[in-house]
Structures are given as C-alpha cells and as structure tokens.
N, C-alpha and C positions, 0 to 999 in steps of 0.2 A: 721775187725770183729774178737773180741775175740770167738765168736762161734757163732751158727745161731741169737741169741735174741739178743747181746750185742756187741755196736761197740766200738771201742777204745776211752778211752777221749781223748782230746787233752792235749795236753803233759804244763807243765809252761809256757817253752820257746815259743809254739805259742801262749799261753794266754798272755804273756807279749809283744808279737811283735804285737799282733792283737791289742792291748788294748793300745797300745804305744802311748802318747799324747793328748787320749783320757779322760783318768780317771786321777785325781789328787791324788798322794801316799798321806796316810793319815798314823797319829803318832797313835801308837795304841789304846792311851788313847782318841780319839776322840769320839768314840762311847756313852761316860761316858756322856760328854757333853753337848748332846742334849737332849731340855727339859729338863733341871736340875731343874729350878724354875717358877716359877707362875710369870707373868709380876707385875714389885711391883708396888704401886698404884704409885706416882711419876713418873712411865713411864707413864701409863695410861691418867696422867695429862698434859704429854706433848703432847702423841700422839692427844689427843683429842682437845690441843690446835692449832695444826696444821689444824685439817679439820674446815671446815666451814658450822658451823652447828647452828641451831636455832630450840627452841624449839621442839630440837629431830628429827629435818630433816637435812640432807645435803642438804646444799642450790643450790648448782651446781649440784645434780644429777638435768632434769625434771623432771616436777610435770607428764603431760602428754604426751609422751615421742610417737612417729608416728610410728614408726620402732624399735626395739631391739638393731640397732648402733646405736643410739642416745645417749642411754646408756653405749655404750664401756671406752668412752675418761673419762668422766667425773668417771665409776667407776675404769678403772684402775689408777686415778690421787690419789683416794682415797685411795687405794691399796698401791701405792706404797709412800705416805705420810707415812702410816702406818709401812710399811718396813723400811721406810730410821728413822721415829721418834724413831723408837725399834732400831737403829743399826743392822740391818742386811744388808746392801749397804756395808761395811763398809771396809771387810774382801778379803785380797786378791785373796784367794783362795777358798773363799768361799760366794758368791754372793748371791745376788735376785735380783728380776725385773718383775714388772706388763708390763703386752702389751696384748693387744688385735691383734686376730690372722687374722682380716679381708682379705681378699688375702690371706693366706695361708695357705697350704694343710699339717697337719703334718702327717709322714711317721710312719706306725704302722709294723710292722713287719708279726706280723701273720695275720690280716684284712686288706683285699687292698679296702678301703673303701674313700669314699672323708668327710665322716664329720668329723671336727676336733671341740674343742671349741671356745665359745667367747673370754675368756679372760683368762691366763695363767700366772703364776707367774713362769717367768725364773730364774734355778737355774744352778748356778756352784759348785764341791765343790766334798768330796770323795765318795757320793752316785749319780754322776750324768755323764754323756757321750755325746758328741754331737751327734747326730741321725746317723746311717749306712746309705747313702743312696747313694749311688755307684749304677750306673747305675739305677735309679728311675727318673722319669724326674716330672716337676713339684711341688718340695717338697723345699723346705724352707732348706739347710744340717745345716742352724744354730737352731733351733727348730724344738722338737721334743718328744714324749715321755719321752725318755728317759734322758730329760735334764730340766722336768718340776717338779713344788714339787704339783702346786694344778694347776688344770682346773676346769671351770666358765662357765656354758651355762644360758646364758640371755636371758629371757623369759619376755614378757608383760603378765598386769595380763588376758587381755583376749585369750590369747593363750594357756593357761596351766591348766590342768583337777583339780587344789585345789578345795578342798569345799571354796565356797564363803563365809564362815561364818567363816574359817581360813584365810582369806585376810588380808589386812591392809586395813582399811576404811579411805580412803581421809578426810579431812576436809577442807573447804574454809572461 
C-alpha cells in the first residue's frame, strides 16, 4: 500500500508475465480497423446464398421446436455460415466461431454463478484471453467470458414475457 486507500499497481513486468501467451501483441494500427465499413451488398449476396432459406424462413431452424436445444445446432450452423461467408474464419490471429455452450459452465470472475448462455461466438485476436481458471473446477479453461465477442440465450416463444402482439406469427 502506497497509503491507507491506495495499493500499489502492479508493475509491466507482472502485467506482462501474468498475461504471457495469453493475449495476442496487436500492431498499433489495429484498432483503426474495426468496423471500418458497412458489409457491401455482394457480401450480403453471398452470405445469404449460403443459408437455406425460403420465403424468409431458414428452413433448418424448427418450425416447433420441444425444448430450447433443439434450437442450438441448427442456429449456431447459421451463425457460423455467416462468420466464415464475411471472412472472419479466416485470419490467423484473429478468429471466430459459433458453438453452443450445452455442458459448459463458463467461469465469471466476480459472479460464482452456474448460468452461462446458449450460444457464443468464440473469439481470438488482440481484444480477447483464454478464461483464468486455475484452481476452479468444472469450467470449460478453453471458453469463457473473456474470450467471447457475443453470447445468445435461446428462448421458446412460450417461455419469454414479449407482448404477444410483438411475436412473429406462424403461418401454415
């Protein structure tokens, strides 16, 4: 402690030993990067060629689906069409990847909580760390917060409090 309120940072050298392997060095200009443009429609024409869709439905989600995993497979396939049709698969150092977390407990730091979400798009790259989880037991050390870019909680439409008049109305 520098005095009774404020304790000492940690110095480079443990930020770099702690962090060692963990975090990807990033070129400065990387930041500039991200989100630079609008997807141009030609991307949009391919991605949309990849999923399989009719008259505005993806035809592999179900229609009426028993259970909330029902939903997993079929919306991370869709997910990660999306990812690999954009080129973001692509990049060595800098990944993505849909998966759904079924079995797995991810490791939160400050919440010692067991709910984690349905589906997660894993990322690698200079904003991301594989999870702390040194002496935790039951945690997943390859996913985890801190190595995710979006989390996905899948809900049936009768489980979830929407006004019924914001739904999507089946048609047969």
């Amino acid at each position: 402690m520098i005095d009774e309120r404020t304790e000492k940072l940690a110095s480079f050298e443990d930020i770099q030993r702690e962090t060692k392997g963990r975090i990807v060095s990033a070129k400065e200009r990387w930041a500039t990067t991200m989100y630079s443009e609008s997807v141009p429609e030609e991307l949009m024409k391919k991605i949309k060629a990849n999923l399989n869709i009719t008259n505005g439905r993806f035809n592999d989600v179900p229609k009426d689906p028993n259970m909330k995993s029902d939903l997993y497979d079929p919306l991370v396939n869709i997910i990660q069409s999306i990812i690999t049709a954009s080129g973001n698969t692509k990049y060595k150092n800098s990944t993505r990847e849909a998966m759904h977390t079924r079995g797995k407990r991810l490791h939160k730091q400050v919440v010692n909580s067991e709910i984690s979400p349905d589906v997660v798009i894993k990322a690698t790259g200079n904003s991301f760390e594989l999870p702390r989880t040194n002496g935790v037991e039951g945690v997943d050390a390859s996913l985890g917060y801190t190595n995710v870019t979006c989390v996905m909680e899948v809900k049936l439409d009768h489980t979830t409090n929407d006004d019924e008049d914001l739904r999507v109305v089946r048609t047969s």
